[in-house]
C-alpha positions in Angstrom: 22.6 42.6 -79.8 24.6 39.1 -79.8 24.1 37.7 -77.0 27.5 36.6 -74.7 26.1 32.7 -74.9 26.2 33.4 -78.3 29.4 34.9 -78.7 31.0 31.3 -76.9 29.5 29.5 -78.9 30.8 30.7 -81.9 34.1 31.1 -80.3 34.0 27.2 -79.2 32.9 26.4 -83.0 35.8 28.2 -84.3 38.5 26.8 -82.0 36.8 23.3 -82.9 37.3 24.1 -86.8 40.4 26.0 -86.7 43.5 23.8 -88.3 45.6 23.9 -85.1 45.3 21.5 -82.4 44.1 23.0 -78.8 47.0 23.5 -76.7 47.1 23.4 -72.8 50.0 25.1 -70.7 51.6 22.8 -67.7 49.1 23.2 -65.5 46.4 22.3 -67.9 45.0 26.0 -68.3 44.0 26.8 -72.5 46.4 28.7 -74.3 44.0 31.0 -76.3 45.8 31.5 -79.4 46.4 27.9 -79.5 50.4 28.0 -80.0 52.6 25.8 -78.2 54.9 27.2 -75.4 57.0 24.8 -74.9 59.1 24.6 -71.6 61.6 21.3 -71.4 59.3 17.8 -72.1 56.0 18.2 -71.5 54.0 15.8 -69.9 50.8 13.8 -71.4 47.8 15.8 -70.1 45.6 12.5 -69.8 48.5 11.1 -67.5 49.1 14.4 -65.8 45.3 15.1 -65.3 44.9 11.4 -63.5 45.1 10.7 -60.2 46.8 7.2 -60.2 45.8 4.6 -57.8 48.8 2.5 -56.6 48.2 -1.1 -55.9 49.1 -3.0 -53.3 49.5 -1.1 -50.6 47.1 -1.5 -48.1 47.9 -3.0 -44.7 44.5 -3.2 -43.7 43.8 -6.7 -41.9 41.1 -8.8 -44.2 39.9 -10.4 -40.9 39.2 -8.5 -38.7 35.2 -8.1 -38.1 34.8 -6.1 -34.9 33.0 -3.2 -36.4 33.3 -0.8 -33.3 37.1 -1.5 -33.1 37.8 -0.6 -36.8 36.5 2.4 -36.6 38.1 3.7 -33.6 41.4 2.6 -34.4 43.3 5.5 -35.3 46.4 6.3 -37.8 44.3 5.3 -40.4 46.4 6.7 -43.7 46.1 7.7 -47.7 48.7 8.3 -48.9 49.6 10.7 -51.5 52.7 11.2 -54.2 53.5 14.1 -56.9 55.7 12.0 -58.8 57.7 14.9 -61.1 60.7 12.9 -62.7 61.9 9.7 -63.3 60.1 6.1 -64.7 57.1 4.7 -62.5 58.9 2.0 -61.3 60.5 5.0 -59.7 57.7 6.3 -58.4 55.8 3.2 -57.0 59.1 2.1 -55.9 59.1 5.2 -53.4 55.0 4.9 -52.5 55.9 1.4 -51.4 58.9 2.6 -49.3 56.6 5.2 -48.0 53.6 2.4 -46.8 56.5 0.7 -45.3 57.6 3.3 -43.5 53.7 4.4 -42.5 53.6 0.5 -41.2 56.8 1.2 -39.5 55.0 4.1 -37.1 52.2 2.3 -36.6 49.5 2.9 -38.9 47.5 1.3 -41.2 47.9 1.7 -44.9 44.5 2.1 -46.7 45.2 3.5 -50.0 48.1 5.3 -52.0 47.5 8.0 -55.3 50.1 9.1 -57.3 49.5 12.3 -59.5 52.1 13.2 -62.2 53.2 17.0 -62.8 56.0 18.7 -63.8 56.7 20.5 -60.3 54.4 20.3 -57.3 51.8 23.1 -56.6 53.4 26.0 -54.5 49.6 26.3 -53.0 48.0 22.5 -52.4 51.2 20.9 -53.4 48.6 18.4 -55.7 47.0 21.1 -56.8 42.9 21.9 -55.7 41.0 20.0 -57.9 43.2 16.7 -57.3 43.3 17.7 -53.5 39.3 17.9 -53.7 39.5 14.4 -55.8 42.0 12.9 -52.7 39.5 13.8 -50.1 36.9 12.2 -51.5 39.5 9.3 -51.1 39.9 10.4 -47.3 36.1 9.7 -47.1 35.7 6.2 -49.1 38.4 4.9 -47.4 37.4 6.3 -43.7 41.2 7.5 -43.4 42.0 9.9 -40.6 44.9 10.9 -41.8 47.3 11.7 -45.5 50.8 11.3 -45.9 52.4 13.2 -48.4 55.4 11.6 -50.1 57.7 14.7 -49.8 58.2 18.0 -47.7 56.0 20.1 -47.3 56.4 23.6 -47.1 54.0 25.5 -43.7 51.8 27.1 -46.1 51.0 24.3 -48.5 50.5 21.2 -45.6 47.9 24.0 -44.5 46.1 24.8 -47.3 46.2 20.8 -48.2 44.3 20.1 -44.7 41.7 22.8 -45.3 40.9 21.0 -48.2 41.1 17.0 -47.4 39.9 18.1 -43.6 42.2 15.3 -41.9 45.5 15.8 -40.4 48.1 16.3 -43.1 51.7 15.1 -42.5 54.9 14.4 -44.7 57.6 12.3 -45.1 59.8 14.2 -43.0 57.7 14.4 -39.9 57.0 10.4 -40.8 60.5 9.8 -40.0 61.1 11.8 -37.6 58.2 10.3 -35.4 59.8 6.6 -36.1 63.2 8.5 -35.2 61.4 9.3 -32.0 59.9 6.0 -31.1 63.1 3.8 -31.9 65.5 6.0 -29.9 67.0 4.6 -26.7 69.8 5.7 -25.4 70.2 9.1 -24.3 72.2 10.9 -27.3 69.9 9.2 -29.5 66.8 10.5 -27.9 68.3 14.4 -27.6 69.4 13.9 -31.4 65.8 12.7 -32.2 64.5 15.6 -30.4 66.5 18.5 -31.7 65.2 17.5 -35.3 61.8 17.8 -34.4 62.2 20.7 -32.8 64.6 22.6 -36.0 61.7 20.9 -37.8 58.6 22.3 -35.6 60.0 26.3 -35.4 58.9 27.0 -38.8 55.7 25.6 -38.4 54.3 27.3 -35.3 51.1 29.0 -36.6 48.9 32.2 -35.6 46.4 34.0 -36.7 45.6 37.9 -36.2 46.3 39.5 -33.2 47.9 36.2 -31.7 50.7 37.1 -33.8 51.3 40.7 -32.2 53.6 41.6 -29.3 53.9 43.9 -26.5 55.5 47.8 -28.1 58.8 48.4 -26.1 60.4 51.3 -24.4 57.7 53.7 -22.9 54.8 51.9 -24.0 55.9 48.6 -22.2 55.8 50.3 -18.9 51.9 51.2 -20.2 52.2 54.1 -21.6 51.9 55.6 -25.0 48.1 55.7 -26.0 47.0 52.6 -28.6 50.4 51.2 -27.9 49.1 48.7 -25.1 49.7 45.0 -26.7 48.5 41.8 -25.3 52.0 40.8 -24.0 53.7 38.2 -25.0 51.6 35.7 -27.3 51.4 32.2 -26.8 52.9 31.7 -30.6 56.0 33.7 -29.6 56.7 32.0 -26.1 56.6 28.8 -28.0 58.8 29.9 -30.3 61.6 31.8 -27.6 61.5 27.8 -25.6 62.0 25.9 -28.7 64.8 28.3 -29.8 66.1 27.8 -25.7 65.6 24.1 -26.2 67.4 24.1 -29.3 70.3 25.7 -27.7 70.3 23.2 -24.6 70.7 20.3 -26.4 73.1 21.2 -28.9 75.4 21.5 -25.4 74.3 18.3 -24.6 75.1 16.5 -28.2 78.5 18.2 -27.8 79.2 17.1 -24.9 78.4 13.4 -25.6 80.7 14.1 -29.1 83.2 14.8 -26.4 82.9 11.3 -24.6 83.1 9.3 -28.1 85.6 11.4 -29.4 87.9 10.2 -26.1 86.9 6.5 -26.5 87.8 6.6 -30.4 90.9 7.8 -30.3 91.8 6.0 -27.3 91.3 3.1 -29.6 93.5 5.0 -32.3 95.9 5.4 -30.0 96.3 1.7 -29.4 96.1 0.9 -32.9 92.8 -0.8 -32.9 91.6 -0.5 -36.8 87.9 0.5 -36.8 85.1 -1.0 -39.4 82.1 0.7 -39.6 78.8 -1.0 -41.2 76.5 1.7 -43.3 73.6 1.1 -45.6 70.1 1.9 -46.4 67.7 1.0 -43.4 66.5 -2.4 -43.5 69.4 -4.1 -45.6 70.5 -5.9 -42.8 73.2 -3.9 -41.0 72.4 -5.3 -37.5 72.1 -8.7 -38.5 75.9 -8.8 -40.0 77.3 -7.2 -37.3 75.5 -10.4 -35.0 77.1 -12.7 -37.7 80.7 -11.2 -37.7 80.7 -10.6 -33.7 77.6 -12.6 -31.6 76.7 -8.7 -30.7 73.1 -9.8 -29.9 72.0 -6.5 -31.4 68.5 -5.9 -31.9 67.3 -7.6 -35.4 63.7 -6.9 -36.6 61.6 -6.7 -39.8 61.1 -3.1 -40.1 62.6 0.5 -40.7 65.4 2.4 -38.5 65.2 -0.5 -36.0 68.7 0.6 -35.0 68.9 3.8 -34.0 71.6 4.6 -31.2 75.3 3.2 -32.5 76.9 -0.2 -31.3 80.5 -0.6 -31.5 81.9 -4.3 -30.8 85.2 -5.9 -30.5 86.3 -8.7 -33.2 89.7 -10.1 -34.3 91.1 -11.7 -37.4 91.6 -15.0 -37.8 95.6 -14.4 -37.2 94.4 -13.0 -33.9 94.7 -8.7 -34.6 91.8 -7.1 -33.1 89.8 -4.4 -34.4 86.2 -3.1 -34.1 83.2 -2.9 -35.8 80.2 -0.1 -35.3 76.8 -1.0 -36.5 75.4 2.6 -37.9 71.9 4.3 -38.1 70.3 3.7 -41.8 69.5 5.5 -44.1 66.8 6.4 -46.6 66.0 8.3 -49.4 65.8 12.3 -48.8 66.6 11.5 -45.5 65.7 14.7 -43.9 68.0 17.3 -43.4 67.4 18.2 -40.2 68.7 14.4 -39.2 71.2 14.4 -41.2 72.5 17.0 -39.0 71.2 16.3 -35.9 72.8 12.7 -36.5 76.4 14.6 -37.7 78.2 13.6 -34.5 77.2 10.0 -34.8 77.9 9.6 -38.8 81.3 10.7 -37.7 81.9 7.0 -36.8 82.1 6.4 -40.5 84.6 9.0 -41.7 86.8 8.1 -39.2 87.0 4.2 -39.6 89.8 2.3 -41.6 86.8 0.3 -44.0 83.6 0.9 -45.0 81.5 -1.8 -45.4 78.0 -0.5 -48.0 75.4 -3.6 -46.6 72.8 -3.3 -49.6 69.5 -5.4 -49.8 70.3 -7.2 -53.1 66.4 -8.0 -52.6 65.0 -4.5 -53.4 63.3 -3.5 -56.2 66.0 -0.7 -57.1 68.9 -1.5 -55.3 71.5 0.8 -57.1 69.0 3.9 -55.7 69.6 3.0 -52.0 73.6 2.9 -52.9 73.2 6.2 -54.3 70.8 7.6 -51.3 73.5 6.5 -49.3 76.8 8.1 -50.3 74.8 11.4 -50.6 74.2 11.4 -47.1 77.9 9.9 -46.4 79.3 13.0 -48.8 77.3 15.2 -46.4 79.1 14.2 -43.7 82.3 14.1 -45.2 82.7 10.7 -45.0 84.2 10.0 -48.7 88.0 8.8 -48.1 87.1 5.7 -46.2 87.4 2.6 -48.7 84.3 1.2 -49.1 83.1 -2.8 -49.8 80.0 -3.1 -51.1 78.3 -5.9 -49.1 75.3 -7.2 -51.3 73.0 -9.1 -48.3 69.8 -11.5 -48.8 71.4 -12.9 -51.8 69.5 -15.9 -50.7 66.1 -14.2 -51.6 67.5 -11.8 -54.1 67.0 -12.3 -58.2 70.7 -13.6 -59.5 71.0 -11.6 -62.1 70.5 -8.6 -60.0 73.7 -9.5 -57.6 75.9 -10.2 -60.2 75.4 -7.1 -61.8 76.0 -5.4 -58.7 78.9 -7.3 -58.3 80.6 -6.4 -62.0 79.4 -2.6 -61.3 81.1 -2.0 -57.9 84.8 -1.9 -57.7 84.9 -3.4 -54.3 81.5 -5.9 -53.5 80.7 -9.5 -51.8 77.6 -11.4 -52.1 76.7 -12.1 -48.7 73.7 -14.0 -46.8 73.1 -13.1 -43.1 70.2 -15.4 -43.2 72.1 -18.4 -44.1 75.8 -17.3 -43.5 76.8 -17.7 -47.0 80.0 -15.7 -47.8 81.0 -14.8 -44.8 84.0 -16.7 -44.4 85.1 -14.8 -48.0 84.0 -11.4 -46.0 86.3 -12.3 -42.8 89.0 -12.6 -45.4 88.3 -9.5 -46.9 88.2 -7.8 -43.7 91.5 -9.5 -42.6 93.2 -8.4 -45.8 91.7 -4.5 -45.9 92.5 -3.4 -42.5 95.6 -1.8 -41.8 98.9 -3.4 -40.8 101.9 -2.8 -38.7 104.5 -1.1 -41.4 107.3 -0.3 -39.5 109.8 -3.5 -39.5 112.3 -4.3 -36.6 114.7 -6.2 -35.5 114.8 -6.7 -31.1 116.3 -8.5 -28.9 114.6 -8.9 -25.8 115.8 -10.1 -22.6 113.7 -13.3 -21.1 112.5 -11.3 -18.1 110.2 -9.4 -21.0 108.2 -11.4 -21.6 105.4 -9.1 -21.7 107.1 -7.2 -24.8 107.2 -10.4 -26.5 103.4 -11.2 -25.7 102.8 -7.7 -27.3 104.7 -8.1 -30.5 102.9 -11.5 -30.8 99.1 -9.7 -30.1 99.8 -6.6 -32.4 102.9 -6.8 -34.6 103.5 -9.5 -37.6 106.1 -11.5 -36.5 108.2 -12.5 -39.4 110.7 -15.0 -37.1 111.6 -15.5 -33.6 114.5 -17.5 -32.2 115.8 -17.8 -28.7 119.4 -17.2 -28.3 121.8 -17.1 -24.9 121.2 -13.4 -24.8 117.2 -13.6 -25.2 114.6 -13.3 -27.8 115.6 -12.6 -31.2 112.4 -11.2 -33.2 112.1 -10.0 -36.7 108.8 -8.2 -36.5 106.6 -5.2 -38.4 104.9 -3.3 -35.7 103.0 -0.1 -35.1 104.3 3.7 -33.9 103.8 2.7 -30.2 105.1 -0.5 -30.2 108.0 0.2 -31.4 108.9 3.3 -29.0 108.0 0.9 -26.4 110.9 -1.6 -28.0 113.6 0.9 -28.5 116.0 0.2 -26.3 116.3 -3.6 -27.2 115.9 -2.3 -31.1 118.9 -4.1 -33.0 118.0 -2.6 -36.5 115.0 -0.3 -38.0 114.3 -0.1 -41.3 111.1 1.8 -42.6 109.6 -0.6 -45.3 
């Protein structure tokens, strides 16, 4: 009788002979019967079999010696990218982001891999044999912990840390934690905190009977034979005060949307136009508002350095004041869970009279962190603002790069918050893009009024003013409230 060696064998001869070339499906399985089923592009198997090393990444200080003090420094991260679309500029452009934003929480970088597929692995996310291949990484490298570059589902950060056998974390939880160490100010820290908790609740785990709960009616009260339960598990009475913590501080956020609410449109209501300053984190937002108002804001080298909103006062340089709020940043796939969490604050956007889109004209892929950020500003329905482009660093940046920016945005400035280059050309902008007094009128106001007139000079434009026997004669285009406070010395309105 052939033997089943011998049957392979044959089989293996044949498939080698046959006049078809092998075939693998997109997870790099044989297709027996050798045909192609083909679903959309399929990838190179070489490249999708390889786990890529990307260079260049590791913040690891070259001088430090101390053996005993590198290894119980802790934080020490691999980390680890399923790049499924786009060019591998794309790709390493995002690992780097990711180190960056690793560095930003405090670790230390040691090594990034990029695998390319066509859709993660529902199970290990990498799938096992590269999550196998990754730990081995864990071990060269002495890492205690891997960073996945993308969101993680419960089940598959699990079965990824029974493999690697290190803490697993992802991008999400990454910036939440920095979310959580930059916050200051009391909003910010309960928004910080109700993300990581919307984030946590699906992620509680148990295991057998931890999972059960006490049987109601009857049997609570112990009776009912084999429907005695353990009571309430620890799983569930983590999961009934995160869902009562949850509730708390969405109170608390709503309240504080109260407050800001009253302050904004108190400002609305004295006609103070608003400018709010967005952008990808680490383009510089802070540092422009310093420029444009002295704020003194906090200004340093490193993601979501500016977390809780700062709104300062400015004026024109015909004297109109109007104010300028400095904005959380953004980042790609900003999680969700922020995004909301961080609704009440965004609002500042939507409801200002210009946008201005700060964009480090330095990046690598600049045009990505414009379109990462008017996802997130079409989230929070902060679309009908008109928006400036504000292309910052040009000192560092490639030319070529701003000017294409430039000649692709409708609205954009080449700016330098390093050197102050532009900014005289952005004050003009701002001066001729916020809103003016439309209404035009024609008062005469006694001289014991003179604080009318002190007002139509601070927030009308005064088109003439003569002093006559009878008082002030002013030719003026003012706003709503103004001009109910000057109607009974109103010699003529006419809406322009």
């Amino acid at each position: 009788m052939t033997s089943q060696h011998d049957f392979f064998n044959r089989r293996a001869d044949a498939l080698a002979d046959s006049e078809f070339d092998v075939q693998y499906d997109q997870d790099g399985f044989l297709l027996e019967d050798g045909t192609e089923h083909r679903d959309g592009d399929q990838l190179d198997r070489a490249e999708r079999a390889a786990l890529r090393r990307v260079e260049g990444l590791s913040t690891e200080l070259q001088d430090v010696t101390e053996v005993e003090y590198r290894q119980l420094r802790l934080e020490r991260v691999v980390l680890a990218g399923v790049w499924t679309e786009g060019t591998v500029e794309d790709a390493d452009n995002s690992m780097r982001e990711l180190a960056a934003l690793a560095e930003t929480a405090g670790s230390t970088v040691l090594a990034g891999v990029m695998q390319r597929r066509s859709k993660p692995d529902p199970s290990t996310w990498m799938g096992s044999g590269k999550a196998a291949d990754l730990r081995a990484i864990v071990i060269a490298e002495g890492a205690d912990t891997v960073i996945a570059d993308g969101e993680l589902s419960p089940g598959q950060r699990r079965a990824l840390e029974d493999v690697v056998k290190v803490k697993v974390i992802d991008r999400t939880a990454l910036i939440l934690d920095i979310f959580a160490q930059h916050a200051k100010s009391k909003e910010g820290k309960a928004q910080v905190e109700l993300a990581q908790l919307q984030y946590l609740l699906p992620r509680l785990r148990g295991w057998g009977e931890s999972m059960s709960r006490q049987a109601g009616g009857q049997a609570a009260g112990g009776q009912g034979m084999g429907s005695r339960g353990p009571g309430e598990t620890k799983i569930e009475l983590d999961r009934r005060r995160i869902n009562t913590r949850i509730a708390k501080l969405k109170r608390e956020i709503a309240s504080m949307k109260t407050i800001r609410d009253t302050k904004r449109h108190g400002r609305k209501a004295n006609e103070v136009p608003s400018v709010a300053i967005a952008g990808y984190t680490n383009a510089g937002k802070s540092s422009i508002l310093n420029r444009l108002t002295g704020a003194g804001v906090l200004v340093q080298n490193q993601l979501f350095a500016t977390l809780d909103p700062t709104v300062r006062r400015s004026e024109t340089a015909d004297g109109r004041p109007y104010t300028l709020a400095d904005t959380v940043g953004f980042v790609r796939n900003l999680p969700h869970q922020l995004v909301e969490a961080f609704r009440s604050t965004l609002e500042e956007v939507g409801e200002s009279d210009l946008l201005l889109h700060v964009v480090d004209g330095s990046h690598p892929d600049p045009q990505a962190q414009i379109s990462a950020v008017r996802e997130v500003l079409a989230e929070v329905g902060a679309t009908d603002v008109k928006e400036v482009v504000v292309v910052n660093k040009s000192d560092v940046a490639d030319p070529e790069v701003v000017d294409r920016l430039l000649r692709s945005e409708k609205y954009a400035i080449a700016v330098s918050a390093h050197t102050g280059a532009g900014f005289a050309e952005l004050l003009e902008l701002i001066d001729r893009e916020l809103p003016r007094p439309q209404i035009r009128v024609e008062v005469l106001l006694p001289y014991d009024r003179g604080d009318l007139l002190s007002r139509l000079h601070d927030e009308a434009d005064v088109i003439s003013s003569e002093h006559t026997g009878e008082g002030t004669h002013v030719h003026a285009k003012v706003n709503p409230s103004l001009e109910s406070a000057l109607e009974e010395y109103l010699v003529r309105v006419a809406a322009e």
